[in-house]
N, C-alpha and C positions, 0 to 999 in steps of 0.2 A: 634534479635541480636542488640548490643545496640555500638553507638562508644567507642572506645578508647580516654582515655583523660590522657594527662602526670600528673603524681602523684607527683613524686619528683627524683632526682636523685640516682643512686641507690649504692651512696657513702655514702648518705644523712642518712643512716637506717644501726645501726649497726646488728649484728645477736643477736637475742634475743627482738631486741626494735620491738614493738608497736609506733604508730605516726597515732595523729588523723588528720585530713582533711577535707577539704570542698571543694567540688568538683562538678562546677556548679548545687551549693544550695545544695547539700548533705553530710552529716557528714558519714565520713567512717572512720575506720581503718585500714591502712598497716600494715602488721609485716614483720619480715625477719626473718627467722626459714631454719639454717644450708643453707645459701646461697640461698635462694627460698624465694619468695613474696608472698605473701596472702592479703586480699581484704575483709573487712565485709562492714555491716551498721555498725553504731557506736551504736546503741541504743540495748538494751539489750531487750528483746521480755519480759523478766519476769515482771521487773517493770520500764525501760525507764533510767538504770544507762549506762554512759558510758563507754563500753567497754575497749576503748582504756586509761583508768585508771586503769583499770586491771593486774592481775599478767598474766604470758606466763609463759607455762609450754612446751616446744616443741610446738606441735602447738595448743596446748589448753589455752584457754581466759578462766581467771574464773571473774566474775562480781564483782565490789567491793562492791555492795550494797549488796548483798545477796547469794553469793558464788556461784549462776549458774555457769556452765562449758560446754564448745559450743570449735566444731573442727572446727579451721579456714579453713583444707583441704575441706571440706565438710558441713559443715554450722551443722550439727547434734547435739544433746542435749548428753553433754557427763551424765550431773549430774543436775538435775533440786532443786530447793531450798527445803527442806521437812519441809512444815506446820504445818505436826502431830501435835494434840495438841492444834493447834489456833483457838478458838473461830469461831463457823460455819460463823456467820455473814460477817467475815472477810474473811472467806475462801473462799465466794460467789464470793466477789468481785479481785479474784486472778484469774491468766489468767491459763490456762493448757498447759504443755510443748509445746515448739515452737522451729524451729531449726535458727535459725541467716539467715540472709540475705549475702550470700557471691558473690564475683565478681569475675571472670576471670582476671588474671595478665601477663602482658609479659614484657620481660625487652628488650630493645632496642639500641645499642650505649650507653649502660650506665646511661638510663633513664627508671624510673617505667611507667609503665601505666596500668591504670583501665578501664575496660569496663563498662559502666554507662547503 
């Protein structure tokens, strides 16, 4: 079990946005999906794009480099990139479905915080 560390306010995120972070040395993502916070790494497991540039669909991140799709609620691969087609050599060096790194969130007096 890891501390808690304040994120940002929780005025600061409207419903719908994503907001990347660095958070003693760590790139994360908040989002705020219908009044609830959520918590990733910022890096995308498939090829290392920023999440938090991503579109939010509820609470689904889909990757702007390659269209993965990852539940904030749950870190899960909703939709992994499909290579079909691409050259074996390349396909070697591509990683196999991975679920996101997700954190624990609580809101408190009006302030986010991430379990790190």
């Amino acid at each position: 079990m890891g501390e808690y560390v304040e994120a940002l306010k929780a005025n600061d995120l409207k419903d719908g946005e994503l907001r990347r972070l660095t958070l003693h040395g760590r790139t994360l993502l908040v989002a705020r999906v219908g009044g609830r916070f959520y918590s990733a790494d910022d890096r995308c497991p498939h090829m290392g794009g920023s999440l938090a540039r991503g579109q939010l669909n509820g609470t689904v991140v889909t990757c702007p480099r390659h269209r993965s799709r990852f539940d904030l609620s749950d870190g899960r691969v909703v939709e992994w990139t499909d290579w079909t087609g691409w050259k074996v050599r390349l396909a070697k060096t591509l990683r196999p479905p991975r679920a996101i790194v997700t954190h624990p969130v609580k809101v408190e007096d009006g302030r986010v915080w991430v379990e790190l």
